[in-house]
C-alpha positions as CSV (number, residue, x, y, z in Angstrom):
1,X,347.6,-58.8,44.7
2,X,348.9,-58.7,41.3
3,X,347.2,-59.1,38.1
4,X,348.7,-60.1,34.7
5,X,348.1,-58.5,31.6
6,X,348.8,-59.7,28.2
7,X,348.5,-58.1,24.9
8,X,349.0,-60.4,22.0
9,X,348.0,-60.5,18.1
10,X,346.2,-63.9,16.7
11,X,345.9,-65.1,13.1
12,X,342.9,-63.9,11.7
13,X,344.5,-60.4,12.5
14,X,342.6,-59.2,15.3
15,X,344.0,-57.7,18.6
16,X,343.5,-59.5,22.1
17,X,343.9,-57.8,25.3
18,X,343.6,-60.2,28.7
19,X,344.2,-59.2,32.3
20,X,343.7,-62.3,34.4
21,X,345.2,-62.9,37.9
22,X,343.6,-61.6,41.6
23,X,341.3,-65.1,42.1
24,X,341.0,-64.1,46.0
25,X,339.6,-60.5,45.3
26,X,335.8,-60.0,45.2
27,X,334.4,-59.9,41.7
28,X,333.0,-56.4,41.7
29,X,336.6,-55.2,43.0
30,X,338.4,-57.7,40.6
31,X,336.8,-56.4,37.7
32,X,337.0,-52.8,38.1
33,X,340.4,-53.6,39.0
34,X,340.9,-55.4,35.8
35,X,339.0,-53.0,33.2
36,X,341.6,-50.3,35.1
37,X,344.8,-52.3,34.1
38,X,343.5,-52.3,30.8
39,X,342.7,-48.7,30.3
40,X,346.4,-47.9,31.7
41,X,348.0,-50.0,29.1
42,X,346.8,-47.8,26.1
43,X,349.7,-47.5,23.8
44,X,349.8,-43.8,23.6
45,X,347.8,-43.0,26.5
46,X,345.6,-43.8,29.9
47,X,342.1,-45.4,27.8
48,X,338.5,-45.1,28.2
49,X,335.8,-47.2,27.5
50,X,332.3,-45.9,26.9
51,X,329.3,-47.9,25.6
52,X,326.5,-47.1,23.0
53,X,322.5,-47.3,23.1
54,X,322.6,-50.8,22.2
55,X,325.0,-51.8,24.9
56,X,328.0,-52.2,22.6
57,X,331.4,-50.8,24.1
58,X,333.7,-48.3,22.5
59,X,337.0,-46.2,23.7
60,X,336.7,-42.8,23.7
61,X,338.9,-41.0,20.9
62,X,339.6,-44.7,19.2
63,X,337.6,-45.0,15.7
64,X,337.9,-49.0,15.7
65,X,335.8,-51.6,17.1
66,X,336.2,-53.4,20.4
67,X,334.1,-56.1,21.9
68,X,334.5,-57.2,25.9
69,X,333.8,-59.9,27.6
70,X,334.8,-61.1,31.3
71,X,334.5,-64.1,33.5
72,X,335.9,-65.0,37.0
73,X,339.8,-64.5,36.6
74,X,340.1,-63.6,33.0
75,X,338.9,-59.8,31.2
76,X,339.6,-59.9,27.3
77,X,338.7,-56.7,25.2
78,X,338.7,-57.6,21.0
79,X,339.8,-54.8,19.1
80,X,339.7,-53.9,15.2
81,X,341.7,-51.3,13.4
82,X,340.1,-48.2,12.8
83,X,337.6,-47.7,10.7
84,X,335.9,-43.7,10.7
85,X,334.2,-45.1,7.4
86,X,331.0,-46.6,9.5
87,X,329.6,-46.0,12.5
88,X,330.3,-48.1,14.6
89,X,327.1,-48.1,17.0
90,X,324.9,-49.8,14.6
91,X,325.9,-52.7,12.7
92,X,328.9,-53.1,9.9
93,X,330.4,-55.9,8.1
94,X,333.7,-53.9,8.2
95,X,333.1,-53.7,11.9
96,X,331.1,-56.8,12.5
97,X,333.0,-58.4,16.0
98,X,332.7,-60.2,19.3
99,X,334.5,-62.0,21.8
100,X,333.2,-64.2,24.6
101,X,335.5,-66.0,27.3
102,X,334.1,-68.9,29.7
103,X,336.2,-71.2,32.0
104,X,336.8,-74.5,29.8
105,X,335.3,-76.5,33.1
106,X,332.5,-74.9,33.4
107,X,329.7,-78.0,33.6
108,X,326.5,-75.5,33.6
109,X,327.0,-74.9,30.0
110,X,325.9,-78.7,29.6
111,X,323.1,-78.6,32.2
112,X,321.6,-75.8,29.3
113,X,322.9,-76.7,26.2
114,X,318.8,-77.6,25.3
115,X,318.6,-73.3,25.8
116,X,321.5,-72.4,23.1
117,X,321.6,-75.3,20.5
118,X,318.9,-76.0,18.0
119,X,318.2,-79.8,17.7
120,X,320.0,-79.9,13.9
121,X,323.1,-78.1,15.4
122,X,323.6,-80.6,18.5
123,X,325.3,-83.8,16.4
124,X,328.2,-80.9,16.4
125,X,329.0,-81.2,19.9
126,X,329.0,-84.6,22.2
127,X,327.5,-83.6,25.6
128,X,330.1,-85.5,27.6
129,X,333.0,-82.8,26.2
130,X,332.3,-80.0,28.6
131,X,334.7,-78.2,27.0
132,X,333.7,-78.7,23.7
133,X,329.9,-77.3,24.6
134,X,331.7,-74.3,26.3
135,X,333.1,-73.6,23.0
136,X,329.6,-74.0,21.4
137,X,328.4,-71.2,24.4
138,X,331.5,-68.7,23.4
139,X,330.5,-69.2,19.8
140,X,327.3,-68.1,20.0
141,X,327.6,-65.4,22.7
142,X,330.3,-63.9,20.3
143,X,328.1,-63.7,17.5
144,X,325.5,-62.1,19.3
145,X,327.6,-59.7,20.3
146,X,329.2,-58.8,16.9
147,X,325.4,-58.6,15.2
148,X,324.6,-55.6,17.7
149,X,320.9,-56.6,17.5
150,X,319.5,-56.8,21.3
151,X,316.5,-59.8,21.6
152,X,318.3,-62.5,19.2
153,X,317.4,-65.6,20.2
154,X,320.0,-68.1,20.0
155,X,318.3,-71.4,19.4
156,X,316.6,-69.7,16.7
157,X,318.5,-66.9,15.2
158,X,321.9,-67.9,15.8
159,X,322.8,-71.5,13.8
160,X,326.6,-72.7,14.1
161,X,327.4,-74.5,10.8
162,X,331.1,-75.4,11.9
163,X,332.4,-75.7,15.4
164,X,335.7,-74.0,15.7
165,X,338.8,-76.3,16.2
166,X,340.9,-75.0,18.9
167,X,343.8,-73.0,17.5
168,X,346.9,-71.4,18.7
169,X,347.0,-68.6,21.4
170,X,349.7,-66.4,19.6
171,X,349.8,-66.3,15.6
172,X,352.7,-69.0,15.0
173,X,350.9,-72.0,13.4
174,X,352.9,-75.6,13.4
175,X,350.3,-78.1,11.1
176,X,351.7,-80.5,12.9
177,X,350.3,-80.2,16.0
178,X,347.2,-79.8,15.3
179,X,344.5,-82.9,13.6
180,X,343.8,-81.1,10.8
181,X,340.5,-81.9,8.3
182,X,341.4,-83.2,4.9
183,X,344.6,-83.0,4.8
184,X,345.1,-79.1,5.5
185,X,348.2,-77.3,6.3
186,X,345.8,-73.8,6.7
187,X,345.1,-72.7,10.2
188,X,341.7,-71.5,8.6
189,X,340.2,-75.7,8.6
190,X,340.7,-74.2,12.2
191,X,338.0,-71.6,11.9
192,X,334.4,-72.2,12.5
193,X,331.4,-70.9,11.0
194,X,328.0,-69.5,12.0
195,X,324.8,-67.9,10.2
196,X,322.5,-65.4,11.4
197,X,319.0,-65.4,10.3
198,X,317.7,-61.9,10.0
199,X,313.7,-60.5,10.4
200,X,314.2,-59.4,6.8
201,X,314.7,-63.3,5.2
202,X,318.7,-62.6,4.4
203,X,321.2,-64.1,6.4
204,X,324.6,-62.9,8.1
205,X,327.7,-65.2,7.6
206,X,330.3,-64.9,10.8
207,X,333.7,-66.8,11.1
208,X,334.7,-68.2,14.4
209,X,338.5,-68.7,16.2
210,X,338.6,-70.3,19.8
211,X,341.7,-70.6,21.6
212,X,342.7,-71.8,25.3
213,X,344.2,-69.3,27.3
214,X,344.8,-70.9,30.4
215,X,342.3,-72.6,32.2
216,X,339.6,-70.6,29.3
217,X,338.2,-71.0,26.3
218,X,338.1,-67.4,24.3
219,X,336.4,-67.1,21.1
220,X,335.8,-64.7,18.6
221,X,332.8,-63.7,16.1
222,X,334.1,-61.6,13.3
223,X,332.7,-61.1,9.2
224,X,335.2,-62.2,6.6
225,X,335.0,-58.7,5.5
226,X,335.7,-56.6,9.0
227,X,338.7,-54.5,9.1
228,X,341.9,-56.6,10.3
229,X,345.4,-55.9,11.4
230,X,348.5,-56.8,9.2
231,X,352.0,-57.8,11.2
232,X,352.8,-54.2,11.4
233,X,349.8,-53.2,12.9
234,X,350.1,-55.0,16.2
């Protein structure tokens, strides 16, 4: 049985790792399988992934940010460069990120959509596009994981201002192939947007990118202002 693993940069400047593959294997072995393929593709050396109080993952000896998330058939682990400036088990603009990955067919999402979207954020998606309300789930699962703040509720807390447009897997951006708002030759009129509101009355700002990898929809929650990767750093 083999499994596939893919390491690849995308434009915002953040570092996705996927192992996908094994469908026939049983989902406790096929993910313990998978988080092993990605610990033994560490650049330097076999990795190690830890977790803090609040749940949020870490590798050991790494200084950077990661966020994980997993589904049948695909394992994706986030990453951020490092940054020994803040600690990274409590919460950081500079560190602020989250990835969530869902199979783009998966019809639940719609069955529940009541559960995750506010009434004011539901003209944003059409309830027919299943794939469209699985980006919607991503989005806000992401965010939830880059605020590290355990009990947000996601009708309430969580508000998606702009839905993500799909965007390219790999950062090479052709305008042309994508309907772009207004006119725009930026892959940013790709990105979404989404607000957290806070206990204390401020709110946290979060920018969303959702590709397809596949037969999935992977999104990621990161600040404007969280550490990124330049060319060279990939």
């Amino acid at each position: 049985m083999e499994l596939i693993y893919w390491r690849h940069p995308t434009l915002p400047g953040i570092k996705v790792e996927e192992v996908s593959g094994g469908e026939s294997l049983p989902e406790k072995v096929w993910l313990d399988m998978a988080r092993q393929v990605y610990c033994e593709n560490g650049v330097d050396a076999y990795r190690e992934i830890g977790h803090f109080h609040s749940g949020a993952p870490f590798l050991y000896g790494y200084a950077g940010r990661i966020s994980i998330s997993h589904t049948e058939g695909l394992f994706a682990v986030a990453t951020l460069p490092a940054t020994p400036e803040v600690e990274l088990g409590v919460f950081s603009e500079r560190a602020a990120l989250g990835i969530d990955v869902e199979r783009a067919d998966r019809e639940q999402v719609v069955k529940i959509l009541d559960r995750f979207m506010a009434e004011e954020e539901k003209p944003l998606v059409d309830s027919s596009d299943v794939e469209l309300c699985v980006r919607a789930w991503t989005s806000k699962e992401a965010v939830y994981k880059a605020m590290l703040s355990p009990g947000l509720d996601f009708r309430r807390d969580i508000r998606i201002i702009r839905m993500p447009r799909p965007a390219p897997v790999v950062p090479v951006f052709d305008p042309k192939e994508f309907n772009l708002p207004d006119q725009s030759d930026s892959w940013r009129s790709l990105l979404g947007e989404a607000q957290v509101s806070l206990p204390d009355g401020t709110n946290q700002s979060f920018l969303l990118f959702s590709y397809r990898s596949d037969d999935f929809v992977v999104t990621l929650a990161y600040a404007a202002r969280c550490a990124k990767f330049g060319k060279s750093g990939l």
